[in-house]
C-alpha positions as CSV (number, residue, x, y, z in Angstrom):
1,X,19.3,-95.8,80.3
2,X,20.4,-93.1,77.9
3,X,24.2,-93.5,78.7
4,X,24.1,-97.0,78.6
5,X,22.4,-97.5,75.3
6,X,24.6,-98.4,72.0
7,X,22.0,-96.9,69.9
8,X,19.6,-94.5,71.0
9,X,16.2,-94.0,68.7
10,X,14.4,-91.1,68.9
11,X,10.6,-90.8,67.7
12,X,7.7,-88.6,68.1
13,X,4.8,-87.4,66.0
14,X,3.8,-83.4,65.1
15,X,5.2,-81.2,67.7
16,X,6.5,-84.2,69.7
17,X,8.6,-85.1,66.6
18,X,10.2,-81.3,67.0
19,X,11.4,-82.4,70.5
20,X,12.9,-85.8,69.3
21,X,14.8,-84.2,66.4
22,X,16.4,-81.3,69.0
23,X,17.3,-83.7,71.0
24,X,18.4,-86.2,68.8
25,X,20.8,-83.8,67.4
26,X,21.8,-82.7,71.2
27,X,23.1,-86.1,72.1
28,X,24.9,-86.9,68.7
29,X,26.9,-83.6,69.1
30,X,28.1,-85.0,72.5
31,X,29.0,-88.5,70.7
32,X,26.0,-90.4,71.1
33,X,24.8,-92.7,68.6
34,X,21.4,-91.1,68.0
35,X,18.9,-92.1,65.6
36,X,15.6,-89.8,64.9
37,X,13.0,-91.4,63.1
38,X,9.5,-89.5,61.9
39,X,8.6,-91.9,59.1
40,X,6.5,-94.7,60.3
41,X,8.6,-97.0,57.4
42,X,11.7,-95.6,58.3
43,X,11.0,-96.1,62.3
44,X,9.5,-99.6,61.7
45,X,12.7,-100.4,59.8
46,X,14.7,-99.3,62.8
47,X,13.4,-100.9,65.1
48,X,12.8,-104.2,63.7
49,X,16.5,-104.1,64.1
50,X,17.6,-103.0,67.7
51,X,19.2,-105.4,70.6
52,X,19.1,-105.2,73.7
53,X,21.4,-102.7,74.1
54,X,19.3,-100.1,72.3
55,X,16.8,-98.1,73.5
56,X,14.1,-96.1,72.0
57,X,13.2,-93.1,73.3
58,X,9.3,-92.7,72.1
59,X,8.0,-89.0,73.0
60,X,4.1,-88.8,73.3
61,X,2.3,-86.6,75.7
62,X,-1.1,-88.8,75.2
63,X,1.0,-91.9,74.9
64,X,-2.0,-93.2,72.5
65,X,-0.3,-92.3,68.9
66,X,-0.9,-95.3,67.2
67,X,2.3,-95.0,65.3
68,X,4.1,-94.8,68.3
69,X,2.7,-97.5,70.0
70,X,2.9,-99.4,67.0
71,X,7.0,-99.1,67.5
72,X,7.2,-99.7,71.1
73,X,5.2,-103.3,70.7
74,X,8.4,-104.2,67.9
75,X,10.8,-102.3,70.1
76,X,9.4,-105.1,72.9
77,X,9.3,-107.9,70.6
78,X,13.0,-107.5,69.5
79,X,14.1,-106.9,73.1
80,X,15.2,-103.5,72.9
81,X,14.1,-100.6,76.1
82,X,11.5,-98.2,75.8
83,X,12.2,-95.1,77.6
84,X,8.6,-92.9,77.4
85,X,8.2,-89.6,77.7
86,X,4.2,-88.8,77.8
87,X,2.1,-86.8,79.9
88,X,1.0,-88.1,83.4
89,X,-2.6,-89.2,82.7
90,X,-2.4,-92.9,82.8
91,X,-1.5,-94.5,78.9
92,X,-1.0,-96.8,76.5
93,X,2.8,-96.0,75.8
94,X,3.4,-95.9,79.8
95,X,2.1,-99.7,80.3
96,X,5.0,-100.5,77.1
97,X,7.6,-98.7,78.2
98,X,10.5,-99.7,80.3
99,X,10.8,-96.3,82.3
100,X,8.9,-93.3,82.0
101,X,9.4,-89.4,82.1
102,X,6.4,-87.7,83.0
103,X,5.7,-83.8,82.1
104,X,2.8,-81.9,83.0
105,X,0.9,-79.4,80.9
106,X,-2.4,-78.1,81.0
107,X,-3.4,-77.8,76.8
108,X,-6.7,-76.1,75.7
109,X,-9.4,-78.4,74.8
110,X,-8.3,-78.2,71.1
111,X,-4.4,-79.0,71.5
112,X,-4.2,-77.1,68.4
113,X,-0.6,-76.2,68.7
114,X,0.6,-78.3,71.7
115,X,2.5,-75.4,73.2
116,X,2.2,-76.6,76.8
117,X,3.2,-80.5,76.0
118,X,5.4,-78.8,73.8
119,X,7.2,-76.9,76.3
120,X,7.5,-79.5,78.8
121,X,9.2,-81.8,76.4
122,X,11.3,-79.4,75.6
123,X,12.2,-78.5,79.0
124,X,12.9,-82.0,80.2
125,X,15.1,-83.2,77.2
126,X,17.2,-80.0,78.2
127,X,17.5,-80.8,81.6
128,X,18.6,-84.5,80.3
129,X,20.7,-83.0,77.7
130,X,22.6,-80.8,80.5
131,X,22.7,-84.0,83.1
132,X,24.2,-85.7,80.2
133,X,27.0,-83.5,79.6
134,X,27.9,-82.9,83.3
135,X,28.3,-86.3,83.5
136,X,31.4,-86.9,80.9
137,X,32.9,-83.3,81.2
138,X,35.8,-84.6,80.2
139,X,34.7,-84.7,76.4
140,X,31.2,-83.6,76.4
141,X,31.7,-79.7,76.7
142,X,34.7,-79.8,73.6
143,X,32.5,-81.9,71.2
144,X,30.0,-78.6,71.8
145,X,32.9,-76.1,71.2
146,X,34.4,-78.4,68.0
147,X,30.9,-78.5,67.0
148,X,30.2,-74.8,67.2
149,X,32.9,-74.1,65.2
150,X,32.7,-76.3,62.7
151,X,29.1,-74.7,62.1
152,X,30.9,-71.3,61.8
153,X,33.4,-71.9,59.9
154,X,31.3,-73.5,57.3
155,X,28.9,-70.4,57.4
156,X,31.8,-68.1,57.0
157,X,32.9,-70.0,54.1
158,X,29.3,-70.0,52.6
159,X,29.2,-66.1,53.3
160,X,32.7,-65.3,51.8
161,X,31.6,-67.4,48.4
């Protein structure tokens, strides 16, 4: 889904969000066409707008952030794919989506800081991210190196100033 997508919109709320915007900026470094949207205006915008040919990638590990939800049911009505990532526990934002990626964490009654969903997230947009790149290494690993340097020259420049 990911590599066949034109346009790939990335959303998530609180710590989720964190996880959409590191991998957001993951695939555009590799030449995706990656959107990350955090503002519900912004992501309603967005997605009133997609084709079929666009996906958006909605993180939630409850799957029952109204925003969210709110998104996919445009995302639907518009005809674009849903690809979910959200905890395993059965959901609102699994029975929208297209496909799902499940992750696992046990949180503390409060969820005060999310670490465990958190973590998961994290660890399974990684493990995308590296699929990703082993899968075109014949421009994937240079965009990172380009990339890389582009970010040091233009700290060395800022340092020398």
């Amino acid at each position: 889904m990911l590599r066949a997508a034109r346009r790939i919109i990335l959303t998530g709320i609180g710590a989720s969000g964190l996880v959409a915007r590191n991998f957001g900026w993951k695939l555009t470094k590799i030449g995706y066409n990656a959107i990350v949207e955090q503002d519900m205006h912004a992501l309603l915008a967005t997605v009133q707008a997609m084709d079929p040919d666009d996906l958006l990638l909605a993180i939630s590990y409850t799957g029952e952030r109204r925003e969210i939800n709110m998104a996919t049911d445009e995302a639907l009505r518009v005809g674009g794919k849903i690809l979910a990532i959200t905890g395993f526990t059965p959901n609102a934002l699994q029975q929208r989506a297209t496909r799902c990626l499940y992750t696992i964490a046990e949180e503390q009654a409060t969820r005060s800081a999310a670490i465990s969903s958190t973590s998961a997230q994290m660890m399974l947009t990684d493990l995308l991210f590296m699929a990703l790149v082993q899968q075109d290494l014949e421009h994937a690993p240079e965009r990172i190196r380009h990339s890389e340097e582009l970010v040091k020259n233009w700290f060395e420049q800022r340092m020398s100033v």
